[in-house]
mmCIF entry with sequence, helices, sheets and N, C-alpha, C, O atoms, coordinates in Angstrom:
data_MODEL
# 
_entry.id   MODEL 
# 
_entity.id                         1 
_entity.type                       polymer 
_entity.pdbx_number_of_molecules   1 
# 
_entity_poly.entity_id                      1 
_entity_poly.type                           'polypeptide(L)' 
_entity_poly.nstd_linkage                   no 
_entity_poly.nstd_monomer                   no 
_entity_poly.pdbx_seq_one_letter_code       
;(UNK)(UNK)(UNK)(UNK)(UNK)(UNK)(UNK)(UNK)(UNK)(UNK)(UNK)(UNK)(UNK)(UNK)(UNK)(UNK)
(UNK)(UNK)(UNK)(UNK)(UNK)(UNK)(UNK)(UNK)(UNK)(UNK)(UNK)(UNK)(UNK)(UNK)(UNK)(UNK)
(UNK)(UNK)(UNK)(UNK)(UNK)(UNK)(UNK)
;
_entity_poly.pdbx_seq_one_letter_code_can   XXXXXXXXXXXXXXXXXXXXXXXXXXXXXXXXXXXXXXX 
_entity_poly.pdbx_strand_id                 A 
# 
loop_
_entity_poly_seq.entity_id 
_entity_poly_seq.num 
_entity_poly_seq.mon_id 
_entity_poly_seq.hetero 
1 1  UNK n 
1 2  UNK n 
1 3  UNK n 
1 4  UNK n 
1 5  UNK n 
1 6  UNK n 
1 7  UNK n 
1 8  UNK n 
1 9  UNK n 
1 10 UNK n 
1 11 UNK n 
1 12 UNK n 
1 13 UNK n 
1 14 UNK n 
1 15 UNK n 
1 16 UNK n 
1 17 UNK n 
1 18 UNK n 
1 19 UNK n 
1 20 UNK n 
1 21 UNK n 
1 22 UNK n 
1 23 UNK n 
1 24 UNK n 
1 25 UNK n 
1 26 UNK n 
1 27 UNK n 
1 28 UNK n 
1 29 UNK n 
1 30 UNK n 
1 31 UNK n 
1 32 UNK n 
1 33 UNK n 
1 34 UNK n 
1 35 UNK n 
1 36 UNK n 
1 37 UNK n 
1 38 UNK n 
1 39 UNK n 
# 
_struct_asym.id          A 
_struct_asym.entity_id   1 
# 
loop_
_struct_conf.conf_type_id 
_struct_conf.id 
_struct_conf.pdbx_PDB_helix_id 
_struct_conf.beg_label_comp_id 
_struct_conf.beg_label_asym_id 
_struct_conf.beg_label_seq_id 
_struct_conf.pdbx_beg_PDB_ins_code 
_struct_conf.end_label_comp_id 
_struct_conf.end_label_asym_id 
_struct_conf.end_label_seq_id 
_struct_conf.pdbx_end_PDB_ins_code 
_struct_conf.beg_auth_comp_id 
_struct_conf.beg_auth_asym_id 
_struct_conf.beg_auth_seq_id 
_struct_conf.end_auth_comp_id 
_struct_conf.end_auth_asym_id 
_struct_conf.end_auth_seq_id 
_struct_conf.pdbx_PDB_helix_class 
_struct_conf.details 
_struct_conf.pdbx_PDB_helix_length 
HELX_P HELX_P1 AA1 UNK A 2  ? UNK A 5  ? UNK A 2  UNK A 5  1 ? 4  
HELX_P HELX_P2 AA2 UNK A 9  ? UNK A 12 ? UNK A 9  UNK A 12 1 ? 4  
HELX_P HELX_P3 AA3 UNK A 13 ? UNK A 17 ? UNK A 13 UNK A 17 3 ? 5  
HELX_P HELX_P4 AA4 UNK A 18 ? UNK A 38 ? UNK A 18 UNK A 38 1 ? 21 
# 
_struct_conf_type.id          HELX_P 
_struct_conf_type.criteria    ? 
_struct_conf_type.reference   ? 
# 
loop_
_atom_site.group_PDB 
_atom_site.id 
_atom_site.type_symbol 
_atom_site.label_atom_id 
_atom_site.label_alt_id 
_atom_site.label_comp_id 
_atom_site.label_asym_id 
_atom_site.label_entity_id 
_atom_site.label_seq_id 
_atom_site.pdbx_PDB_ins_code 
_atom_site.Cartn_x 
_atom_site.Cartn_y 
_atom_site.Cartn_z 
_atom_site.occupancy 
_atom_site.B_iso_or_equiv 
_atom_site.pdbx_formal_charge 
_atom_site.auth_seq_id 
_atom_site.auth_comp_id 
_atom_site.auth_asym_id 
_atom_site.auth_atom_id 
_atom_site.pdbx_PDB_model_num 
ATOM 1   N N  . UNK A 1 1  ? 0.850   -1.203 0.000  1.00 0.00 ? 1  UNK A N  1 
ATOM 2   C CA . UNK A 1 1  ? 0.000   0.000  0.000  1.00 0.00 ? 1  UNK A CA 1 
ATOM 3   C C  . UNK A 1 1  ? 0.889   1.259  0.000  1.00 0.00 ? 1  UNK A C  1 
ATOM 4   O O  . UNK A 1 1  ? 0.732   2.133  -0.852 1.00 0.00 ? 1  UNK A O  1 
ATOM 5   N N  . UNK A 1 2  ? 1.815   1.341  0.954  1.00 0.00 ? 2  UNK A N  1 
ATOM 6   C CA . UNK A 1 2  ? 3.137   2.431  1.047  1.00 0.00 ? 2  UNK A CA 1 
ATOM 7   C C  . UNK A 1 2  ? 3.411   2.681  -0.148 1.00 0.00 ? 2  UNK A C  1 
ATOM 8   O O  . UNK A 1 2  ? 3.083   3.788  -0.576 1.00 0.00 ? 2  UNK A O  1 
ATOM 9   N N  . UNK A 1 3  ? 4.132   1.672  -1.094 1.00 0.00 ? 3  UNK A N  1 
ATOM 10  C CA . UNK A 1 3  ? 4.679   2.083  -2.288 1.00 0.00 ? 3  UNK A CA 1 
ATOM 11  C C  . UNK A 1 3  ? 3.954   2.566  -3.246 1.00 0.00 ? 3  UNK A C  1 
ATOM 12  O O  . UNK A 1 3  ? 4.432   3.401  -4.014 1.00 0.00 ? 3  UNK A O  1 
ATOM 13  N N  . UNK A 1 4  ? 2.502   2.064  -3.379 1.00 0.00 ? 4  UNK A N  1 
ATOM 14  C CA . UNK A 1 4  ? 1.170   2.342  -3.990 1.00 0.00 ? 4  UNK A CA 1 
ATOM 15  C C  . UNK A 1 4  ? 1.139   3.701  -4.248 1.00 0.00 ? 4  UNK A C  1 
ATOM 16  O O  . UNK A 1 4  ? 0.810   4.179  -5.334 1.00 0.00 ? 4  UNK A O  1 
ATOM 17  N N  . UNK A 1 5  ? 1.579   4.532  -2.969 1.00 0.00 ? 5  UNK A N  1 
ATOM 18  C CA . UNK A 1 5  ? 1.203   5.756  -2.646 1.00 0.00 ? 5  UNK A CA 1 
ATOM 19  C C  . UNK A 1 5  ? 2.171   6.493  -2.942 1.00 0.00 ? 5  UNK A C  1 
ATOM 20  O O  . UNK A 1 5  ? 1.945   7.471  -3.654 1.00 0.00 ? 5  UNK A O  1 
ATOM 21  N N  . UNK A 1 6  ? 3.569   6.216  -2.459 1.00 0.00 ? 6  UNK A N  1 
ATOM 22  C CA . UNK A 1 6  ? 4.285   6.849  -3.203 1.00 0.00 ? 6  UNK A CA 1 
ATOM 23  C C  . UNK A 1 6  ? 4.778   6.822  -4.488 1.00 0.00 ? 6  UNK A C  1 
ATOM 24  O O  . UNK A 1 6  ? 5.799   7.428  -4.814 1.00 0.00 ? 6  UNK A O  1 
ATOM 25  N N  . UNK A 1 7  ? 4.086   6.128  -5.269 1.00 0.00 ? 7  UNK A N  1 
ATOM 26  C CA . UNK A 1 7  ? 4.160   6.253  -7.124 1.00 0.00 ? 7  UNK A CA 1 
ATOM 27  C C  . UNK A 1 7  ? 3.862   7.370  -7.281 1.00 0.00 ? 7  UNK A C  1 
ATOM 28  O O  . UNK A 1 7  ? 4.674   8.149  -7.780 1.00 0.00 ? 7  UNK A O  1 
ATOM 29  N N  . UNK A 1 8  ? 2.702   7.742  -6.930 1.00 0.00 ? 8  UNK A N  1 
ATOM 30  C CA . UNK A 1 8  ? 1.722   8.863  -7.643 1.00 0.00 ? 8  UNK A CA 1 
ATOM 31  C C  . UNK A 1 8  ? 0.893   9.613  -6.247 1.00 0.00 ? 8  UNK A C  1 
ATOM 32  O O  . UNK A 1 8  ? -0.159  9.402  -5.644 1.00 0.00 ? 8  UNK A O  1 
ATOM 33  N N  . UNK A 1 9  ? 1.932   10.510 -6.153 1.00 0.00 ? 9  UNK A N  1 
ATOM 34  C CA . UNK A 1 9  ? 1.279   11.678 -4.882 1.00 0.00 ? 9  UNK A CA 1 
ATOM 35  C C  . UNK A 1 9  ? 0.666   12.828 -5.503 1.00 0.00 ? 9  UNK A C  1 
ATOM 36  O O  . UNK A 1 9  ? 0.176   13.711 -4.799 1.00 0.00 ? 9  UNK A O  1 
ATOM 37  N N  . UNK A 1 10 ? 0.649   12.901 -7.006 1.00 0.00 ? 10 UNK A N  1 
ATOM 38  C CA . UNK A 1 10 ? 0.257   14.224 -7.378 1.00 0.00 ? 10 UNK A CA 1 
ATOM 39  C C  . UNK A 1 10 ? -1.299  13.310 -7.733 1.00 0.00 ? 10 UNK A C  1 
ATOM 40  O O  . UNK A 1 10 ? -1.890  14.371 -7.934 1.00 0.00 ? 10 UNK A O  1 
ATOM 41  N N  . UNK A 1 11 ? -2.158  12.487 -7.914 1.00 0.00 ? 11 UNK A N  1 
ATOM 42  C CA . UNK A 1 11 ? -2.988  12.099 -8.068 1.00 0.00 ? 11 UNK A CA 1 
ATOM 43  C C  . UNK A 1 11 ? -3.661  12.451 -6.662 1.00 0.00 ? 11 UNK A C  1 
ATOM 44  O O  . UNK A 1 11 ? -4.612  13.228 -6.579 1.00 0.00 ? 11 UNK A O  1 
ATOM 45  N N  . UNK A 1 12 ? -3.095  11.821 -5.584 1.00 0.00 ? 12 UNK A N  1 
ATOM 46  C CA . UNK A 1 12 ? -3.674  12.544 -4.156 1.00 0.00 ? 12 UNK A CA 1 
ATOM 47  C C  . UNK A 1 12 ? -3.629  13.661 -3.978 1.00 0.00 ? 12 UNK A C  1 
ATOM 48  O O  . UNK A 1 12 ? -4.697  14.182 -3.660 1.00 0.00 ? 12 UNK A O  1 
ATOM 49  N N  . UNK A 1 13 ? -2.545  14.452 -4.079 1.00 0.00 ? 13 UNK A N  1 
ATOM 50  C CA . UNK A 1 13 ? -2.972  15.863 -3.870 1.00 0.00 ? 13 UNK A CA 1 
ATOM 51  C C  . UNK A 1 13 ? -4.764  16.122 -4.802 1.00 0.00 ? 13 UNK A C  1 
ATOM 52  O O  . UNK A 1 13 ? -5.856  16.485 -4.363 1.00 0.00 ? 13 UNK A O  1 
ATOM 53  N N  . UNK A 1 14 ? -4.374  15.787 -5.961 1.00 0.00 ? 14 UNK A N  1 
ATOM 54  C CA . UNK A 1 14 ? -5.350  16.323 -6.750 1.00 0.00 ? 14 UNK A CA 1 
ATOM 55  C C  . UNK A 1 14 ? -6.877  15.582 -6.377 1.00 0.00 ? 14 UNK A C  1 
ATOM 56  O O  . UNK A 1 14 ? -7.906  16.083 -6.829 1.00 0.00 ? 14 UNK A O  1 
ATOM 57  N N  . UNK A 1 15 ? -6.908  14.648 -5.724 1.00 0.00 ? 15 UNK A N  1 
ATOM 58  C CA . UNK A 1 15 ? -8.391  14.116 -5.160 1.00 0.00 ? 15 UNK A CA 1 
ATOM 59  C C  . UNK A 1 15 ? -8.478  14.998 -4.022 1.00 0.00 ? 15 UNK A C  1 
ATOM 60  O O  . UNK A 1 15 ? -9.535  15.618 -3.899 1.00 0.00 ? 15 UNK A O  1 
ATOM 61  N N  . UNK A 1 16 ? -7.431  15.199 -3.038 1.00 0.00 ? 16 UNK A N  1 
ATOM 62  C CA . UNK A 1 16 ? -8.013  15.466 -2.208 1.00 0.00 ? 16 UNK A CA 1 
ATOM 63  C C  . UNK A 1 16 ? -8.540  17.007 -2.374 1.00 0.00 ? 16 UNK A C  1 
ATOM 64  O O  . UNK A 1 16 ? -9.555  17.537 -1.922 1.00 0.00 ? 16 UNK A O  1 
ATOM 65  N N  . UNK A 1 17 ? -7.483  17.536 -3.189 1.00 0.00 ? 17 UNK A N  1 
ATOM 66  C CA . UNK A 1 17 ? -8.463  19.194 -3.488 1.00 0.00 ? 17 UNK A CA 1 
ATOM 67  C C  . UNK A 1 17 ? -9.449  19.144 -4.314 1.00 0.00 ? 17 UNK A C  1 
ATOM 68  O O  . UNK A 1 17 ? -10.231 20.088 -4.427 1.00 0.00 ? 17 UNK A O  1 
ATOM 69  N N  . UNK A 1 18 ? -9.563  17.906 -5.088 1.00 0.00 ? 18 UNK A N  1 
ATOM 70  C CA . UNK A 1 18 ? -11.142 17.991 -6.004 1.00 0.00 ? 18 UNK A CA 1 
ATOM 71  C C  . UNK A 1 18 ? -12.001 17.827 -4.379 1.00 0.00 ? 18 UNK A C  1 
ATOM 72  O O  . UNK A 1 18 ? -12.727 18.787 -4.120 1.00 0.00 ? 18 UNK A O  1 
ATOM 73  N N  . UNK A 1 19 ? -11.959 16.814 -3.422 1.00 0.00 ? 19 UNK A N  1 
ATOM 74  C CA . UNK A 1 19 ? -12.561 16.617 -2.205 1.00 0.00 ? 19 UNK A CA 1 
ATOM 75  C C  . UNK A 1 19 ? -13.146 18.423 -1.898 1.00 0.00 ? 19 UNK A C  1 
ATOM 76  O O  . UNK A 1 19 ? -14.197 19.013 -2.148 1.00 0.00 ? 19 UNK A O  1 
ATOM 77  N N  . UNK A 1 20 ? -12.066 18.753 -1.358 1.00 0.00 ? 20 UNK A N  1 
ATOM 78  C CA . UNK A 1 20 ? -12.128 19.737 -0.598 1.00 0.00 ? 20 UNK A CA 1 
ATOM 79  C C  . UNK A 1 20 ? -12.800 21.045 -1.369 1.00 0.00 ? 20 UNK A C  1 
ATOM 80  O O  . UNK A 1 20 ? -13.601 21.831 -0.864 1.00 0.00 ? 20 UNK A O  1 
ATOM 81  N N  . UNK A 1 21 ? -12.225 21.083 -2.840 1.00 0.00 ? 21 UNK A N  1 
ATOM 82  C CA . UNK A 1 21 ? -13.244 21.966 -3.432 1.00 0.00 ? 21 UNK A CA 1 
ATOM 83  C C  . UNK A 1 21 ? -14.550 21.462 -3.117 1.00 0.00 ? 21 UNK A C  1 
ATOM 84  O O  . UNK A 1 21 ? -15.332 22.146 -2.457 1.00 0.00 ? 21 UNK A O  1 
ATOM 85  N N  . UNK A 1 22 ? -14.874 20.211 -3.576 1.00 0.00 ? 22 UNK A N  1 
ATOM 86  C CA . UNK A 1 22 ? -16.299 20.087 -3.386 1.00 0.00 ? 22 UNK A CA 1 
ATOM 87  C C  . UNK A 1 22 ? -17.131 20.118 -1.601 1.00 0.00 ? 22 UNK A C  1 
ATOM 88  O O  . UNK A 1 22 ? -18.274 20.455 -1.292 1.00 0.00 ? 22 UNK A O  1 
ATOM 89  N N  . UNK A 1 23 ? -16.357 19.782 -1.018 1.00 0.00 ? 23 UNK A N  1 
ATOM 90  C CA . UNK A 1 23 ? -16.987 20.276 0.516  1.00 0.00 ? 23 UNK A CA 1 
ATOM 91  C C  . UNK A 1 23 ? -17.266 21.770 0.749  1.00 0.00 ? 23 UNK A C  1 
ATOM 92  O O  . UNK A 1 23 ? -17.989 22.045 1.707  1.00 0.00 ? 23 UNK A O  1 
ATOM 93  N N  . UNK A 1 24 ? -16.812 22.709 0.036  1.00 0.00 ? 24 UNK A N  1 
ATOM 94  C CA . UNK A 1 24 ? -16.749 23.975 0.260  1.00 0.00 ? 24 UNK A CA 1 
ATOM 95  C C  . UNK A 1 24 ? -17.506 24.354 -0.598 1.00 0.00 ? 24 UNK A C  1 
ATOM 96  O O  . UNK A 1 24 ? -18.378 25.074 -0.113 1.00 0.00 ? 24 UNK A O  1 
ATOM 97  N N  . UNK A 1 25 ? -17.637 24.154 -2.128 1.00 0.00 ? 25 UNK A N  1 
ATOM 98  C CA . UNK A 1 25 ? -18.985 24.563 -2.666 1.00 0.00 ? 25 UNK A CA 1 
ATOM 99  C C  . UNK A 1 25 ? -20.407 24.217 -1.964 1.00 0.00 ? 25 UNK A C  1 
ATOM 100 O O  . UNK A 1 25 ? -21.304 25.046 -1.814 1.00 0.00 ? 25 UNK A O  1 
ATOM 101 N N  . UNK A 1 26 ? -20.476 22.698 -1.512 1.00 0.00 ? 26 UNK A N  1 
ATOM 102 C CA . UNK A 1 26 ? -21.383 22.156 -0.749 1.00 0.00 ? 26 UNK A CA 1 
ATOM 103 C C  . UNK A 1 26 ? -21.879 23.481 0.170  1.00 0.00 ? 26 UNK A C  1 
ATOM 104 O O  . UNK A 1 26 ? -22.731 24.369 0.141  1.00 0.00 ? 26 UNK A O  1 
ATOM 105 N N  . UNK A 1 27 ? -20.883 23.056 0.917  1.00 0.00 ? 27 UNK A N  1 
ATOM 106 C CA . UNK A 1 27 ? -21.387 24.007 2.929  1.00 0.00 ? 27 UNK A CA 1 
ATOM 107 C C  . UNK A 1 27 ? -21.996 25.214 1.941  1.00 0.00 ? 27 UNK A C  1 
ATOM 108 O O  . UNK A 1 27 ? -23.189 25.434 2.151  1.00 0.00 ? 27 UNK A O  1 
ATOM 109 N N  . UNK A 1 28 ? -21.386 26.017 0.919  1.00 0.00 ? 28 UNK A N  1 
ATOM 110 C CA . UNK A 1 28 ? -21.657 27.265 0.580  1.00 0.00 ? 28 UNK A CA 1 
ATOM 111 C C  . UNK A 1 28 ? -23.268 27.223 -0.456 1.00 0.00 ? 28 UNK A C  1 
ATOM 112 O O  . UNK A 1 28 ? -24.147 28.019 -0.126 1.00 0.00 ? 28 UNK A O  1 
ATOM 113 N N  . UNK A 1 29 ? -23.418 26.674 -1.148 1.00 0.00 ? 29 UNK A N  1 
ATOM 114 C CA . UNK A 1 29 ? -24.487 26.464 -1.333 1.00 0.00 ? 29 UNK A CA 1 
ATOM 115 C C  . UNK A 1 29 ? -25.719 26.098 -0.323 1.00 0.00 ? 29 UNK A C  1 
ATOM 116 O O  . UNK A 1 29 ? -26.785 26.710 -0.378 1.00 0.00 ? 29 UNK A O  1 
ATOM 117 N N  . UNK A 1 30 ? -25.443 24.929 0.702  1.00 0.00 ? 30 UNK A N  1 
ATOM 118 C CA . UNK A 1 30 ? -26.531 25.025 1.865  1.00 0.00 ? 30 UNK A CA 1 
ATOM 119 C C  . UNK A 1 30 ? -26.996 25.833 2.266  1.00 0.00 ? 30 UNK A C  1 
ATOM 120 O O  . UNK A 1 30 ? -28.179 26.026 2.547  1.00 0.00 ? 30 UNK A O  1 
ATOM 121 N N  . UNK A 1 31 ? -25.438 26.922 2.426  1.00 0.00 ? 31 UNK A N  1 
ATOM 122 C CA . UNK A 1 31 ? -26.217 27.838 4.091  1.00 0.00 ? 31 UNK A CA 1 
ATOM 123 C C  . UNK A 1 31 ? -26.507 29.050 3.012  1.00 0.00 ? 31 UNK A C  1 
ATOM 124 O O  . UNK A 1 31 ? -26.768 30.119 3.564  1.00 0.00 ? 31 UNK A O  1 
ATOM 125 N N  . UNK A 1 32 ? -26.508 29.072 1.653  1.00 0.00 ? 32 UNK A N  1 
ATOM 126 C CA . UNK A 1 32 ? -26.963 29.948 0.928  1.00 0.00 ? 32 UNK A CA 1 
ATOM 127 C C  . UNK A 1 32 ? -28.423 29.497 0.580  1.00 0.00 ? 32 UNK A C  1 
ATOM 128 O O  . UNK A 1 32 ? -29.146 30.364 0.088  1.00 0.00 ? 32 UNK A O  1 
ATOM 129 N N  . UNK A 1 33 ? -28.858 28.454 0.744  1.00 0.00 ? 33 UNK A N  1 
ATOM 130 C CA . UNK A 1 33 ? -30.384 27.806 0.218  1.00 0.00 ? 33 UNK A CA 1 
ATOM 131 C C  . UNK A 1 33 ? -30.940 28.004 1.619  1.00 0.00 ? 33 UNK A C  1 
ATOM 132 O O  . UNK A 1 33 ? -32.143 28.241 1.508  1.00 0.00 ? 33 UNK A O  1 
ATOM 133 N N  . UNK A 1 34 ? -30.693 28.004 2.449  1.00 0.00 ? 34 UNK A N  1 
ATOM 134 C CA . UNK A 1 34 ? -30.500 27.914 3.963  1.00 0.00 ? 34 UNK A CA 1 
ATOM 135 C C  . UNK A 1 34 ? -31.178 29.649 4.589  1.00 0.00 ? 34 UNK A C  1 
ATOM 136 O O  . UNK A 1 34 ? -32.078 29.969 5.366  1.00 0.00 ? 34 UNK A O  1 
ATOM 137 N N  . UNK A 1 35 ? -30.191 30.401 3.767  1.00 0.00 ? 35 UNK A N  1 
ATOM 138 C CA . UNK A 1 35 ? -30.533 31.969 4.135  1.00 0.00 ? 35 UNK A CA 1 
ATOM 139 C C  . UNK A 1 35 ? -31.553 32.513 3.293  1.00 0.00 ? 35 UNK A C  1 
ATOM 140 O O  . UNK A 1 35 ? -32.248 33.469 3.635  1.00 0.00 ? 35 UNK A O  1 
ATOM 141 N N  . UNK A 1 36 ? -31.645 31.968 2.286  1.00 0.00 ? 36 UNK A N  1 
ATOM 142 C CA . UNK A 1 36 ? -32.851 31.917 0.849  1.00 0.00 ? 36 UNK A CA 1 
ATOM 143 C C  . UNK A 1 36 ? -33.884 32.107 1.609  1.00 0.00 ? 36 UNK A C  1 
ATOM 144 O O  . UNK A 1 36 ? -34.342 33.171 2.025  1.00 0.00 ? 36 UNK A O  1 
ATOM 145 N N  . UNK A 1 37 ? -34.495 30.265 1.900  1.00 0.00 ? 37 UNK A N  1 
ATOM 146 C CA . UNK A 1 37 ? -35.053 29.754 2.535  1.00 0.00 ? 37 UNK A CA 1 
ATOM 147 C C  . UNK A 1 37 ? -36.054 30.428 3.744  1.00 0.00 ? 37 UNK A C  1 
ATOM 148 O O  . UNK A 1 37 ? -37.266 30.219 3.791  1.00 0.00 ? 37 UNK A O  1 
ATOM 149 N N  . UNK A 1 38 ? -35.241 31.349 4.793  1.00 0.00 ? 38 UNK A N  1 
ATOM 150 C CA . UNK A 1 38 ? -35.773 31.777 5.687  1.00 0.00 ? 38 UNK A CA 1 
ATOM 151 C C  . UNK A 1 38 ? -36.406 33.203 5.790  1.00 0.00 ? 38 UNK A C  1 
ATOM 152 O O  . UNK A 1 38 ? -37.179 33.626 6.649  1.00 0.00 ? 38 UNK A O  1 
ATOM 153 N N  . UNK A 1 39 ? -35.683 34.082 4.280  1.00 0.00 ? 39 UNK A N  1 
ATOM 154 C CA . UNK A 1 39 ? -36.094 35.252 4.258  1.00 0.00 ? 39 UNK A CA 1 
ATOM 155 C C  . UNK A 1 39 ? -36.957 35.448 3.606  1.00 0.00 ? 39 UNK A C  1 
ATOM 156 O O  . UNK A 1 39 ? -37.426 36.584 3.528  1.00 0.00 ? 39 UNK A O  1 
# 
């Protein structure tokens, strides 16, 4: 698994910021449907 990982670290970087972009559009869209929503 170790060596797995260190082949290809630029593939992880790059999931984990596709990840993280997408958690942050997420939250930002909610609490924007969220503030919509209540006004």
């Amino acid at each position: 698994i170790r060596s797995a990982t260190e082949e290809e670290p630029p593939n992880d970087d790059l999931y984990l910021g596709v990840v993280l972009s997408a958690v942050v559009i997420i939250t930002g869209c909610f609490s924007y449907y969220q503030e919509a929503k209540s006004s």
